[in-house]
N, C-alpha and C positions, 0 to 999 in steps of 0.2 A: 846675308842678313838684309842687305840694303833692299834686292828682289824680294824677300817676303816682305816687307813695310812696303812694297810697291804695290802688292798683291790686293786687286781689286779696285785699286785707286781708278779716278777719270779725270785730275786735275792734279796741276802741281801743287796749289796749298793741301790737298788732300793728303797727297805723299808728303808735303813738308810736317804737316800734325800729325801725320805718325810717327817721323822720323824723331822730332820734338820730343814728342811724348814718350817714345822708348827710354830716349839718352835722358828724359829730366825722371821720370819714374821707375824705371829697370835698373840702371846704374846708380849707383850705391854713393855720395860725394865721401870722398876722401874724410874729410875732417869729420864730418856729422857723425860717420860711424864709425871712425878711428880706426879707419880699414886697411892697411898695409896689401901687396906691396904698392907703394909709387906706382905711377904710368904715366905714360905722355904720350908715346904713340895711339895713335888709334883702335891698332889691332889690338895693343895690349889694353886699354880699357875694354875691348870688347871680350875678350879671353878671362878679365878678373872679375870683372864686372863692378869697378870700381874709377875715379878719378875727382882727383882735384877740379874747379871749375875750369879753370883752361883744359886738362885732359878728354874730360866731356864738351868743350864743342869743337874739340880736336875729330871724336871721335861723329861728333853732327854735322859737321863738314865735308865728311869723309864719306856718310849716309848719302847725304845729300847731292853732292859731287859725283856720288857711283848712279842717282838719279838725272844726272843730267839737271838739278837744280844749281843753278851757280851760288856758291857759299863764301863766306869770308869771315874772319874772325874779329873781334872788334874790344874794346879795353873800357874799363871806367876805373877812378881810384877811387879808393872809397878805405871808410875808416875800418880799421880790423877787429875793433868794439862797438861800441854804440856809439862813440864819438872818438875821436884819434886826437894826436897821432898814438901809436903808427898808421900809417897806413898803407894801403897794399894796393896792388892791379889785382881786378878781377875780368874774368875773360867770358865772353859770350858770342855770340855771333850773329851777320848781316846773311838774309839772303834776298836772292831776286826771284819774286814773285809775278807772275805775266800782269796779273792786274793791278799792281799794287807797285812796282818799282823794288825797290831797296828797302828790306824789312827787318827790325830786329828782335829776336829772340832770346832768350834768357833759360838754358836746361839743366842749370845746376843744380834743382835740385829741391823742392816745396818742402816748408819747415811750418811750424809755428809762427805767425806771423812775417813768414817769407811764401808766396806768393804769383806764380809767373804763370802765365797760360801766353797760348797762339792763339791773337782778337785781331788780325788782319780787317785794316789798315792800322789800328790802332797798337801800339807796342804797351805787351804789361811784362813790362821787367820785373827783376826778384827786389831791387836794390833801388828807391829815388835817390839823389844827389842833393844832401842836406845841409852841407857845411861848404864854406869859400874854399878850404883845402882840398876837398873832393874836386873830382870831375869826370864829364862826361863826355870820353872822345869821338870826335865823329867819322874816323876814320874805319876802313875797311883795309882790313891786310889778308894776301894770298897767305901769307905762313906764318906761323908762332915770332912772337918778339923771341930775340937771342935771350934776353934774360929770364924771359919765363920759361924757356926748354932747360938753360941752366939751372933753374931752380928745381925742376922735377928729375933732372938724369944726373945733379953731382949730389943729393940726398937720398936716405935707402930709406929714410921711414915717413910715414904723412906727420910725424911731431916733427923731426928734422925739415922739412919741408915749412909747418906753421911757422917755427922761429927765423926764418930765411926769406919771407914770400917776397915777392921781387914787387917793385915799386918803382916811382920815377916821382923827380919831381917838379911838380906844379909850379910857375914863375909867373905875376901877373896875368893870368888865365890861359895863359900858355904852359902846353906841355913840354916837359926838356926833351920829348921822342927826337931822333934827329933821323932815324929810317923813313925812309919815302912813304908816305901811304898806301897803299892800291886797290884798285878793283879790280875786277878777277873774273872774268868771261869764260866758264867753262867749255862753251857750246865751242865758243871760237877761237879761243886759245887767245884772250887777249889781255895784256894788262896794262891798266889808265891811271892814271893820278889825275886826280883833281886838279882839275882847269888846264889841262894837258890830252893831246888828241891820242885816241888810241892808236899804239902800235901794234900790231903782230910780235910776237916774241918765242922762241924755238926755246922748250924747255928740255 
């Protein structure tokens, strides 16, 4: 799949707005269509044609990464209503664009007044950050937060999944994450934390 969204391309934002547009319009978001089963992996949203917002940019990372675009996954909390609490992590994704740097994207998924397209440099997310308890992290991670893999692999339905969605929370504009951040060098197998020099790392 990744070589047909490549097919044709002469640039890597070309392949990345395919890659985009497949997983935010082909894929089906879990809740919107009450679609069963769960997924989390990658291959499995590609198989059901189906996931929650973290499974799809599980699954745009995975596009992306098979293109040699370096991808990373990225978090905001936000309310589970129009205003919270609860509230919940939603999941979206950073990539690296040769002219543009660190770019992020938003594939879960166009609603009624939800929203997101690929306007390099400019980011149009699904979701603005409207309330003090919300937030918007600015981190970049190689892999799924542990609690949001939990949340999709020890539930069997997308309602088991709504009642459960994983969250953290917010302390004076600080998030309680205590995992290291990263960035994610595909080309070179490197991985960096903020204000920390790259190292090489043997995965």
């Amino acid at each position: 799949m990744a070589a047909e969204l490549a097919e044709g391309c002469h640039s890597d934002e070309e392949v990345a707005k395919r890659c985009f547009e497949f997983v935010r319009d082909s894929i089906q978001h879990s809740w919107d269509y009450r679609k069963n089963p769960v997924t989390c992996k990658a291959s499995e949203v590609l198989i059901h044609g189906t996931g929650y917002c973290y499974a799809k940019s599980h699954l745009l990372a995975a596009l992306l990464r098979a293109n040699s675009i370096p991808a990373g996954l990225c978090y905001q909390r936000l309310a589970v209503g129009t205003e919270g609490p609860p509230y919940c992590l939603h999941g979206l994704n950073a990539i690296y664009l040769k002219n543009h740097g660190w770019y992020r994207i938003d594939a879960r998924g166009n609603k009624p007044g939800v929203v997101a397209k690929f306007t390099p440099p400019t980011e149009t997310l699904a979701f603005p950050i409207v309330a003090d308890s919300e937030s918007d992290f600015p981190e970049i991670w190689a892999e799924p937060l542990p609690l949001v893999v939990k949340a999709l692999t020890q539930n069997e339905t997308v309602e088991q999944v709504f009642e459960s969605l994983p969250d953290i929370e917010v302390i004076q504009g600080r998030s309680a994450l205590h995992r290291k951040p990263v960035e994610r060098s595909i080309n070179s197998n490197i991985v960096a934390s903020p204000g920390c020099r790259a190292e090489p790392r043997d995965d």
